[in-house]
C-alpha positions in Angstrom: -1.9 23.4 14.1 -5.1 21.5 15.6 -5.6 20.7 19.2 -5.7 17.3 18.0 -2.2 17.2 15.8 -0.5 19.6 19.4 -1.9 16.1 20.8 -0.8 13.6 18.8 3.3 15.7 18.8 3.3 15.3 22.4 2.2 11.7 22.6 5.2 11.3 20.0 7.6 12.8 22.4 7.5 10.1 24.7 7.3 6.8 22.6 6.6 4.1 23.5 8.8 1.5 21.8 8.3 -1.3 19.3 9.5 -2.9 16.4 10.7 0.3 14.7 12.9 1.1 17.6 14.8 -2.7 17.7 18.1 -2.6 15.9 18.7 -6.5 16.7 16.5 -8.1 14.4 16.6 -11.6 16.7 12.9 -13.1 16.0 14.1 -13.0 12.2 16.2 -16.6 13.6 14.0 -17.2 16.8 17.2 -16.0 19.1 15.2 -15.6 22.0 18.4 -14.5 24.3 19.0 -11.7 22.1 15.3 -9.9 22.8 15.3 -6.5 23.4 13.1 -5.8 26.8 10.4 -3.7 25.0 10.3 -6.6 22.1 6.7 -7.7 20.6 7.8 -11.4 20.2 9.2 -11.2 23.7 6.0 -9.7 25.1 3.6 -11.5 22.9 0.0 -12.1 24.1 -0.3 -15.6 23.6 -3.9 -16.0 22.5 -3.3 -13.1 19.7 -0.3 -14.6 18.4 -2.0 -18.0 18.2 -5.7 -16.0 16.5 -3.3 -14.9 14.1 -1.6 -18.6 13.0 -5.2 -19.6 13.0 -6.2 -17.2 10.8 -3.7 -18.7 8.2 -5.7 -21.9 8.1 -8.9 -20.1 6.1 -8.5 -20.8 2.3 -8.1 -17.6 0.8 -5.1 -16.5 3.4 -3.3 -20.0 3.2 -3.4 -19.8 -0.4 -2.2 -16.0 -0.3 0.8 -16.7 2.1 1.6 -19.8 0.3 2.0 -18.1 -3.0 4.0 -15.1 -1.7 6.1 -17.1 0.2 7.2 -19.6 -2.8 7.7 -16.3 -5.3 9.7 -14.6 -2.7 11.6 -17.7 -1.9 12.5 -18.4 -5.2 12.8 -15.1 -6.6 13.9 -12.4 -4.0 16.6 -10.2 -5.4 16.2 -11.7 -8.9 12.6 -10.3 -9.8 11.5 -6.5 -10.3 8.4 -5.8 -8.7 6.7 -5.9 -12.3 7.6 -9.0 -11.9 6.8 -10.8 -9.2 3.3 -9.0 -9.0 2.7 -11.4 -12.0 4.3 -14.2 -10.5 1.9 -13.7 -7.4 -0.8 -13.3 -9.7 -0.4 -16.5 -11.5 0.1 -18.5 -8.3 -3.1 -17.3 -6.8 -4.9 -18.9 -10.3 -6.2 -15.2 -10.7 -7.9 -14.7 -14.0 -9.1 -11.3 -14.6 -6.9 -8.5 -13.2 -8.0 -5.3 -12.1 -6.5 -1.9 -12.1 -7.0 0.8 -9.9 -4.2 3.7 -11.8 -4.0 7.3 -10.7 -5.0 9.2 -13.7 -0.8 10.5 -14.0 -0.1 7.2 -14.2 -2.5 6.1 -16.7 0.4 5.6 -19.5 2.4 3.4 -17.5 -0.6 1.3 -16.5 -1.3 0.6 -20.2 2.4 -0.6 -20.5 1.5 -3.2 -17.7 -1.9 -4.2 -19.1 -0.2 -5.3 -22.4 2.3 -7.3 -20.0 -0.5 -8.5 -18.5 -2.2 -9.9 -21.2 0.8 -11.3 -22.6 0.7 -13.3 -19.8 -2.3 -14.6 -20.2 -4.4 -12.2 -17.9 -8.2 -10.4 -19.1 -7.1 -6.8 -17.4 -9.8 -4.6 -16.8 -8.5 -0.9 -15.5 -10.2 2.4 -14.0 -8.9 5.6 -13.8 -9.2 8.1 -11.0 -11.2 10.4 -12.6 -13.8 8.1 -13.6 -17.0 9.3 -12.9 -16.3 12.9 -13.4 -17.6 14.1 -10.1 -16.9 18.0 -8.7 -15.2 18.2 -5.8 -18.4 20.7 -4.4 -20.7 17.6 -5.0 -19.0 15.8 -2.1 -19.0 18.8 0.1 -15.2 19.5 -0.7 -13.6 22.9 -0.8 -12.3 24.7 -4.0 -10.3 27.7 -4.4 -12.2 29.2 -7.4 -15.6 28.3 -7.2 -15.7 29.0 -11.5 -13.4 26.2 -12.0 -14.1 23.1 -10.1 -11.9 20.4 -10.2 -12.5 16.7 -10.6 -12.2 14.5 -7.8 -10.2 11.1 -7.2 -12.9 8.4 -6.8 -11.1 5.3 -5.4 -14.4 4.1 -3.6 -16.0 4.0 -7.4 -12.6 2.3 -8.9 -13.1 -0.3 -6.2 -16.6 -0.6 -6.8 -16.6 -0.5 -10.6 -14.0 -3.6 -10.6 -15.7 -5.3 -8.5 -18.7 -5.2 -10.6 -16.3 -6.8 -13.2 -15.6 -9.3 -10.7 -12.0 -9.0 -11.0 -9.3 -11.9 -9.1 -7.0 -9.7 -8.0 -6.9 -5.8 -7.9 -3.7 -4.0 -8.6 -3.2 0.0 -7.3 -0.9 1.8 -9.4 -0.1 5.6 -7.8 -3.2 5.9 -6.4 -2.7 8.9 -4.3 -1.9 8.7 -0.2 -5.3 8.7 1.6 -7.2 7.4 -1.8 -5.5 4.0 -2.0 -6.6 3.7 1.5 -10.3 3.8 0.7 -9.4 1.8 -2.7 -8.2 -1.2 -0.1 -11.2 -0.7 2.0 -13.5 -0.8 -1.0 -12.7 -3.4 -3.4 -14.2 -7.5 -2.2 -10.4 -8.7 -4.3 -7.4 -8.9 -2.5 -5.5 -5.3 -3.5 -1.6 -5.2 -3.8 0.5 -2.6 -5.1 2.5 -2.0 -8.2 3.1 1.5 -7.9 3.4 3.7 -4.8 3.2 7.5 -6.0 6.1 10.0 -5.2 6.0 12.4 -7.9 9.4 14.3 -6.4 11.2 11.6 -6.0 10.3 9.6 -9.2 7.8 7.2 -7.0 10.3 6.2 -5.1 9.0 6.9 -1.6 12.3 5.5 -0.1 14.4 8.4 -1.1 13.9 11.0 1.6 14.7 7.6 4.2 17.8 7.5 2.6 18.9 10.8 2.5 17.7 11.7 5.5 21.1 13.3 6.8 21.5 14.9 4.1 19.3 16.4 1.0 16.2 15.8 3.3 17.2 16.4 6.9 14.6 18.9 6.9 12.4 16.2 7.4 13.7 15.8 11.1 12.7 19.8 11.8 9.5 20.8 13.6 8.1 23.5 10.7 5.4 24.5 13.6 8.1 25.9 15.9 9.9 28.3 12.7 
């Protein structure tokens, strides 16, 4: 272990809370009595709070709240994510959807494209691998020196699409770390279709929900064994 993670496992030892340690819920109806004392609404900075309902005023972010707010109004619990990702897309008045897919998930992306263009949509998708670039050439490590393998280029994907000049950019299993730089890349809005677990059948909620029992390893500190 780093000096740096040792750091960051003692700063977690002593946390200091916020919403992921309130089980009441309250600002959900605005039940101000019912604040916990360490609660963000409670203890709200009021100028960042208010920079924030200003920031829903610009174009692009009024029109993005006020499509995912009407689809998830009218839809919630009676849309799969396939879904509503269309729904959103055709609310936004997006045209040309782009596709940032993880190479293992390249079969399931062509399943959405031809949804997608049922709909209506131009689809233009990248995969991964695109590019075909050694993992040496960007000053990676490799086991074997003889066989080199092929990196993930998200920053290209994002890149690439937005040369198409794509609406709206969809990330389907881009690995953890990846679809980070894919977001940080691509000039269209990014959401995702598909977040990849390839355990749990890209369900990343599994492990939360078995946490007691088939993975209460989770809760263990390996470092200490």
């Amino acid at each position: 272990m780093t000096n740096e993670s040792q750091t960051v496992c003692t700063a977690a030892a002593e946390p200091v809370k916020s919403c992921v340690d309130c089980a009441v819920k309250a600002c959900r109806k605005g039940e101000a009595d019912k604040y916990p004392a360490f609660c963000l609404t409670k203890n709200m900075d009021p100028a960042l709070l208010q920079s924030a309902i200003e920031a829903y005023s610009e174009e692009e972010n009024h029109k993005v709240m006020e499509s995912a707010s009407a689809a998830e109004a009218k839809f919630r619990s009676k849309m799969t994510r396939v879904e509503e990702t269309i729904e959103f897309a055709k609310r936004m008045g997006a045209k040309k959807i782009g596709i940032g897919t993880c190479m293992g998930l390249l079969d399931e992306a062509k399943i959405f494209t031809k949804i997608l263009r049922k709909h209506g949509f131009e689809v233009y998708g990248i995969c991964c691998k695109t590019g075909s670039v050694d993992k040496l050439q960007i000053g990676l490590e490799v086991k074997d020196p003889k066989k080199v393998p092929k990196i993930c280029n998200p920053i290209l994907q994002a890149k690439v699409l937005n040369e198409a000049g794509t609406d709206l950019n969809i990330a389907i299993g881009l690995c953890v770390g990846h679809d980070s730089l894919f977001y940080k890349y691509s000039d269209a809005l990014v959401t995702t279709l598909v977040a990849k677990d390839r355990v749990t059948g890209h369900n990343p909620c599994a492990p939360l929900y078995t946490l007691n029992s088939f993975y209460s390893g989770l809760m263990e500190d390996k470092e200490k064994k």
